[in-house]
Phi, psi and omega in degrees: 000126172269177191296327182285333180293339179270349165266003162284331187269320164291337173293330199267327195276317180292306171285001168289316173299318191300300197295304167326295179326301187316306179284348191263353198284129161308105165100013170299140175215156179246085164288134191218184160304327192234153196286159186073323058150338205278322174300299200308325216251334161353272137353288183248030124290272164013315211270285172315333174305315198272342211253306180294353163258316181273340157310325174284011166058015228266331192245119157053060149249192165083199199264325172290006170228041173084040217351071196077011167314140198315295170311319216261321192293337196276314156331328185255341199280332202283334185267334163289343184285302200287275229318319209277309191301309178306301162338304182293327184298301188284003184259334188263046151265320199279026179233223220157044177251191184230115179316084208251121168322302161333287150341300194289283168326305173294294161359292172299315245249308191294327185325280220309300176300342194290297185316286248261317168305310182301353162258299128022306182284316185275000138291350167272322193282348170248014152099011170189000000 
């Protein structure tokens, strides 16, 4: 393995830990300028979450999955993006927060756009 996918995989294992924290601490709340202020940040934690898991090369690489094809690692990083994002919604009652419908959707959402740079990006990086 080389150093950088392992400081993407530690990069990717601290912030997950960070985001968890974040979303389970009991009575957090984000006030911001504009109402919901909270989607927005949804949204690109989400957006860095999904982007910091497909760099850790962590999803569906190697041979038993075709060896990393592009298309099939942005699919799984994407189904795995909603899975963690529902898992964070629905786990945060038993902290005494409330699984807001919203949440999630910006959650996904930031998922969705993670993907879609990411692809973007690695179609500029193989020249078309």
């Amino acid at each position: 393995m080389n150093y950088l996918r392992l400081i993407f995989r530690v990069g990717f294992v601290l912030y997950t830990l960070a985001l968890l924290t974040a979303t389970h601490w009991p009575g957090l709340t984000v006030h911001g300028p504009i109402d919901r202020t909270d989607l927005v940040i949804h949204v690109g934690v989400f957006f860095v979450w999904t982007c910091l898991l497909f760099a850790s090369g962590l999803i569906a690489t190697g041979e038993r999955f075709g060896c990393g094809c592009f298309k099939r690692r942005i699919v799984w990083t994407f189904v795995a993006g909603v899975c963690f994002a529902a898992f964070d919604e629905l786990t945060q009652p038993i902290f005494n927060r409330v699984a807001d419908p919203w949440d999630f959707g910006a959650d996904a959402v930031g998922v969705l756009v993670a993907c879609g740079v990411i692809g973007v990006w690695e179609r500029a990086k193989a020249g078309g």
